[in-house]
MARTI-155924 format. One line per 2 residues: their letters; for each residue x, y, z of C-alpha. Coordinates in steps of 0.1 Angstrom, whole numbers, m for minus. Layout:
N
A = X Y Z | ...
! end
This chain:
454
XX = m55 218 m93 | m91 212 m79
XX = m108 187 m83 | m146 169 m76
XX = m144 134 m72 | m179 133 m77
XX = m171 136 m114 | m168 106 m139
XX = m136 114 m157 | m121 103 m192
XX = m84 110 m209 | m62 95 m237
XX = m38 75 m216 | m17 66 m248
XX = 2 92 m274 | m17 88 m309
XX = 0 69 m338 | 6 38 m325
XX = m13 4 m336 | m35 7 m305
XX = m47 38 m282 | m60 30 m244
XX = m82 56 m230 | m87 56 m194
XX = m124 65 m174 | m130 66 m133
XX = m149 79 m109 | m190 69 m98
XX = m210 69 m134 | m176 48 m152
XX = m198 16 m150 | m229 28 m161
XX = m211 52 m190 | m197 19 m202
XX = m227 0 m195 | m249 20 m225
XX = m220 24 m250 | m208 m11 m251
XX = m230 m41 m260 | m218 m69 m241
XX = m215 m52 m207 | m239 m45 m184
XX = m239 m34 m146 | m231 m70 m137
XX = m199 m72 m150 | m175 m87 m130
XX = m145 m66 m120 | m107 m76 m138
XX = m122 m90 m161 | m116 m79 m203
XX = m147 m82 m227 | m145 m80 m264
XX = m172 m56 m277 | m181 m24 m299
XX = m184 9 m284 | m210 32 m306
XX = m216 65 m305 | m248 84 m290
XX = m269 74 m320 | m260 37 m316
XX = m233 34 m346 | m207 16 m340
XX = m174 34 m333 | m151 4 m333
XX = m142 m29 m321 | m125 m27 m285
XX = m112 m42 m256 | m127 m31 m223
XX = m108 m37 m188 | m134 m32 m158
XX = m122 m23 m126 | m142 m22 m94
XX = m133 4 m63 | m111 m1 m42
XX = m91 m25 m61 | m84 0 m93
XX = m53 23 m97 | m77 51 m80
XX = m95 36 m59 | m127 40 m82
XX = m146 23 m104 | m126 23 m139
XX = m122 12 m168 | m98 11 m199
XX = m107 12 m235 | m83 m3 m257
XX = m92 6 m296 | m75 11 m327
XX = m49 37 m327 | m65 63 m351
XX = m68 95 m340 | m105 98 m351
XX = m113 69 m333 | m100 80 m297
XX = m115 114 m303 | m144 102 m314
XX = m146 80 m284 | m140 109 m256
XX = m162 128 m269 | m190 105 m266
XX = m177 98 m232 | m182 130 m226
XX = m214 132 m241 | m225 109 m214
XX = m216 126 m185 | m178 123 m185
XX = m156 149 m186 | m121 155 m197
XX = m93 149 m168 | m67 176 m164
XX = m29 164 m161 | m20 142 m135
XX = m58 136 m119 | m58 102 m122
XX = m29 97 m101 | m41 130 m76
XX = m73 109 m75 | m50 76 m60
XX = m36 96 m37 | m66 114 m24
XX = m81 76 m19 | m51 62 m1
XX = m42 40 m31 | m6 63 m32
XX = 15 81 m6 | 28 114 m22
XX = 59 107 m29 | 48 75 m48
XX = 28 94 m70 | 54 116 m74
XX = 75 84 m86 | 46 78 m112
XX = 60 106 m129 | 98 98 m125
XX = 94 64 m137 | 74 81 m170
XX = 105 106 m176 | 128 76 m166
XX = 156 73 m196 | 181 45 m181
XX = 182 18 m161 | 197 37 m130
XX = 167 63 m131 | 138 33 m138
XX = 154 14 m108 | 149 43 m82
XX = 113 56 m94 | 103 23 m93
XX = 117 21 m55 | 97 48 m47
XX = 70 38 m66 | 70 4 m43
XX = 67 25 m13 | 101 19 m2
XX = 101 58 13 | 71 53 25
XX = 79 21 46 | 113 40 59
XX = 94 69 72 | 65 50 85
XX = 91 33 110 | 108 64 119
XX = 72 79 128 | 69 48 151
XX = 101 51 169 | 86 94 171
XX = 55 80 190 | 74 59 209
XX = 93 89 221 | 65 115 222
XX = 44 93 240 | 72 87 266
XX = 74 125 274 | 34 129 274
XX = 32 103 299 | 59 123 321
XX = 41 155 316 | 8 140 323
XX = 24 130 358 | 45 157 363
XX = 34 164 400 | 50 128 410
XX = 86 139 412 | 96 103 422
XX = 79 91 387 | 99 92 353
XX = 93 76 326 | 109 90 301
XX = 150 78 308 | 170 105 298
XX = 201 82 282 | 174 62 267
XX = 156 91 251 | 193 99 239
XX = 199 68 220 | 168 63 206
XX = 169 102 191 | 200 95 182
XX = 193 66 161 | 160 80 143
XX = 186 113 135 | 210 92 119
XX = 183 73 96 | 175 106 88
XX = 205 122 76 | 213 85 57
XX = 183 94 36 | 193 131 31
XX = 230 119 18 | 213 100 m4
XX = 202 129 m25 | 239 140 m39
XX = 236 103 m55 | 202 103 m63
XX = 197 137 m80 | 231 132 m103
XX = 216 98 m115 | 184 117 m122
XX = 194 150 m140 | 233 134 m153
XX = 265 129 m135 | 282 161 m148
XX = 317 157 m165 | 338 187 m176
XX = 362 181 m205 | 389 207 m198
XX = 422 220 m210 | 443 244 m236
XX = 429 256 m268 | 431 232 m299
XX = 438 195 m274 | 404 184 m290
XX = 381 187 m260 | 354 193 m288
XX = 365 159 m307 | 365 139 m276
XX = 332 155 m269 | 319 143 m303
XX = 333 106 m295 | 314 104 m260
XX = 283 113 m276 | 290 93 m305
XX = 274 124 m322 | 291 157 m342
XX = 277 179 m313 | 301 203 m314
XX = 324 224 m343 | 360 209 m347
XX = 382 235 m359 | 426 234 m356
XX = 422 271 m352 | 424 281 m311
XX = 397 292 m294 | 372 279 m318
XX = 349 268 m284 | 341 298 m266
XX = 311 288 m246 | 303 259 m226
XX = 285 233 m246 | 265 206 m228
XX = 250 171 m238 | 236 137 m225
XX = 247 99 m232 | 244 69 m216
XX = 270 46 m197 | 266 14 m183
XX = 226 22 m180 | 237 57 m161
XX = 230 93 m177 | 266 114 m177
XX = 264 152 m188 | 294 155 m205
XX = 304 199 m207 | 330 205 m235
XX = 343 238 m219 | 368 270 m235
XX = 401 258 m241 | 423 276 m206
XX = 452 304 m220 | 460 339 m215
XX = 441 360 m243 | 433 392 m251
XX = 398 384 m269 | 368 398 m244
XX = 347 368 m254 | 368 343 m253
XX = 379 356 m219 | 342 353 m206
XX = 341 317 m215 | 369 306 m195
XX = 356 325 m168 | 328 298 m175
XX = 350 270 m176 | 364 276 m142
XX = 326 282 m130 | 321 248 m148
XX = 350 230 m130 | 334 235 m98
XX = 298 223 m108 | 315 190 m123
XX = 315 158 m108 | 344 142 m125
XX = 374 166 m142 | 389 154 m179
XX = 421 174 m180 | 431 167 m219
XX = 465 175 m228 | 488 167 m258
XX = 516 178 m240 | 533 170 m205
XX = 521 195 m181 | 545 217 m162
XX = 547 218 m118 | 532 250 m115
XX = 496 238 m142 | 494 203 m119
XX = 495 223 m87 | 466 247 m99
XX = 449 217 m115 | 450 200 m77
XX = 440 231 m63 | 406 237 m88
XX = 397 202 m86 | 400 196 m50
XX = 374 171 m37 | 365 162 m75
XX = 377 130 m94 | 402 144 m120
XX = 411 121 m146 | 442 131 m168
XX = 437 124 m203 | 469 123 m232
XX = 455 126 m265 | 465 124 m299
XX = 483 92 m294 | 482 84 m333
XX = 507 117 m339 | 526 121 m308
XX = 561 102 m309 | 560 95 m270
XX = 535 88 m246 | 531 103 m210
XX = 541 85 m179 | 513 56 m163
XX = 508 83 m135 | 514 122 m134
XX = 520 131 m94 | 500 97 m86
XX = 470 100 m111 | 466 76 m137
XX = 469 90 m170 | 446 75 m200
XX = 459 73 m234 | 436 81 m265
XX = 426 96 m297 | 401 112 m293
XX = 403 117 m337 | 405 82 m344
XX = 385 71 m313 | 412 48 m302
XX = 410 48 m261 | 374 55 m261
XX = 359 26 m242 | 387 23 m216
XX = 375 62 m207 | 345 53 m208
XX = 347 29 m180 | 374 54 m161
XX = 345 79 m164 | 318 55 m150
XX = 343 42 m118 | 351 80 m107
XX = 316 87 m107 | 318 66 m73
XX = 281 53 m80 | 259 34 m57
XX = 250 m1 m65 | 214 8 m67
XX = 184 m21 m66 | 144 m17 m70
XX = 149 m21 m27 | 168 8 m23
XX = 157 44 m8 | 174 64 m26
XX = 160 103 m23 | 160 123 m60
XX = 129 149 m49 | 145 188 m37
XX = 115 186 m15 | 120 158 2
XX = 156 162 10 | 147 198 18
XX = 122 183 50 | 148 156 55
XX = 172 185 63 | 145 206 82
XX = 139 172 107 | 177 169 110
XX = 178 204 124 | 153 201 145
XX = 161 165 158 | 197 188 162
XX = 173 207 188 | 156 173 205
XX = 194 161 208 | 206 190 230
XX = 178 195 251 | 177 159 259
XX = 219 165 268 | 209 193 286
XX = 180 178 306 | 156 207 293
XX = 121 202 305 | 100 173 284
XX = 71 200 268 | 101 215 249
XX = 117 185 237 | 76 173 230
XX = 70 204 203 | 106 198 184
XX = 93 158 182 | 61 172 169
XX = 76 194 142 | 98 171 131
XX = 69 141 126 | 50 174 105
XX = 81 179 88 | 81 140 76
XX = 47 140 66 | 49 165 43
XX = 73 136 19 | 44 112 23
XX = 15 138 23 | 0 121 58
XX = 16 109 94 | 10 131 118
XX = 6 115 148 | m27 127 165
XX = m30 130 202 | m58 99 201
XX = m25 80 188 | m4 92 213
XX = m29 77 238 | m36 47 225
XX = 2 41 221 | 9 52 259
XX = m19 27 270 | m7 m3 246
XX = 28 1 256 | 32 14 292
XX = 2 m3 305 | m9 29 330
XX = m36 15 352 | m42 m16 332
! end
């Protein structure tokens, strides 16, 4: 997207047919542009401040009665002068107010410019305005909490003091290189250089880990309901969602595809995968949706194995093996029928009683479902990584800082070790969109610090 910042810009911040409609306008004419449409502001208008006027048209008739918001660079959400116009929420009357906006010089802002213009002023790191759009999209508590983390900087601050412990360490190996024909002088302690690499690594990788967590809060922890044709995968389905999602049928192999929906538990998103029922069959199709299932198994999170009959040795041992390294919950259903209930525990595993017909059982899963999803306490103070790319330059610095490990182990010369620091420290600034330490910083770092010369 390019942009000229030179432009005054103009957008519906609000979607039409609600009782009010905000329009948003920044950049250099905002002031004026306001200035001539509305009466009772003028180019002395105090910034923050909200003023009760009319806004008219080109031809001086009056559009509506509005609030305006004024907002004075550098202390505006893009660093320019803006302001917001809060009118009634017709749509005539926000069209009819962009286009005299842009009548007088504005124009109309693509998608996502006024948040491209914070970043481009410094108002936003990249990855917070990145967040903007998380915390937009945001549809429970979990997924609020961590955009608005990283909306708070909370990366940003995290990164900035692993770039200070990488100019620590750079500027320790410039100095050495800079004095490299005094053999007797070394700055940079190998064991220290060690520890501190070693320390920076491990912050590094923390964040990376964080990203399994992170990015199954954000896109749904995903839960595969599995088992024989005709348990009632497809019933229990329906309860979880509290919705008729899928077709309920007593005849067997009714579910021959994998079918795939969202709710909500305990303020965290679970995509719950009612999968085809698991038997020998002759039926091509039906075979290619187990084949799914199995494919399913191993993309889940958590396992519901749903039986309404004690399974043998031989199906828990190939259960154990499928799910290995998954939480498998077993899952008896049909309570209201069956004469006799399975045993507490099947081979150590706690086995949950229900109906998934009558819905008897329901909220006890529920909870079951929630603590095998082994999720994080998670606060607006945590760092918790849900961006691809970032954990993708996480994971690039981690191999390199891999590099800067065993050179340092292997007393490789300081240049070397030098050019891995400075890739990783490019590799962390593409999160944050700046932080690449400059050789003027390097400098000023060695000479606050070491103190060469006085």
């Amino acid at each position: 997207m390019t942009t000229h910042n030179d432009d005054t810009i103009c957008a519906l911040a609000t979607p039409t047919g609600g009782a009010l409609s905000i329009i948003r306008i920044s950049g250099p004419e905002c002031i004026r542009t306001i200035t001539t449409l509305c009466k009772k502001i003028n180019e002395e208008t105090p910034a923050n401040t909200i003023k009760h006027t009319e806004i008219c048209d080109t031809k001086g008739h009056v559009i509506d009665d509005v609030m305006v918001s004024i907002y004075r660079a550098p202390h505006s959400y893009t660093g320019e002068d803006s302001a917001e116009v809060t009118c009634h929420g017709s749509h005539y009357i926000a069209s009819k107010i962009i286009e005299t906006l842009i009548s007088n010089g504005c124009r109309q802002a693509m998608p996502g410019e006024f948040t491209q213009r914070a970043f481009l002023n410094g108002k936003l790191a990249l990855e917070q305005a990145e967040a903007v759009a998380d915390l937009i999209a945001s549809t429970n508590a979990a997924t609020h909490r961590m955009a608005l983390s990283q909306l708070r900087g909370n990366i940003s601050s995290e990164l900035a003091t692993l770039r200070d412990g990488l100019l620590k360490l750079t500027s320790l190996l410039e100095l050495e290189l800079d004095f490299s024909d005094h053999e007797d002088i070394e700055f940079a302690d190998r064991s220290d250089l060690l520890k501190q690499a070693t320390t920076i690594d491990n912050k590094i990788v923390r964040l990376a880990d964080s990203f399994k967590a992170g990015n199954a809060i954000k896109k749904g922890i995903p839960v595969a309901i599995i088992g024989k044709t005709n348990v009632g995968k497809s019933t229990l389905l329906n309860q979880l969602l509290h919705d008729d999602r899928a077709i309920v049928s007593n005849i067997h192999g009714t579910t021959r595809d994998v079918i795939e929906d969202n709710t909500t538990i305990k303020g965290v998103t679970f995509r719950f995968i009612d999968t085809a029922g698991i038997r020998n069959t002759d039926d091509e199709i039906e075979q290619l949706g187990i084949e799914r299932t199995y494919k399913k198994i191993q993309e889940a999170t958590v396992i519901l194995w749903l039986m309404d009959e004690l399974p043998s040795t031989e199906e828990i041992d190939k259960m154990a093996t499928l799910t290995k390294d998954k939480s498998l919950i077993i899952v008896q259903n049909k309570i209201d029928i069956l004469q006799s209930l399975f045993p507490d525990t099947i081979k150590d595993i706690p086995t949950l009683h229900i109906s998934a017909k009558n819905g008897t059982g329901i909220t006890e899963l529920e909870e079951t479902i929630y603590k095998a999803a082994n999720i994080p306490e998670i606060t607006e103070n945590d760092t918790i990584i849900t961006s691809a790319r970032h954990y993708e330059a996480l994971q690039r610095s981690h191999e390199s800082f891999i590099r800067v490990i065993d050179s340092i182990k292997n007393n490789l010369s300081g240049d070397l070790i030098a050019e891995d620091l400075r890739i990783i420290l490019s590799q962390l600034a593409e999160i944050t969109g700046k932080g690449i330490i400059t050789p003027n910083e390097v400098l000023a770092n060695i000479f606050q610090h070491f103190c060469v010369g006085k």
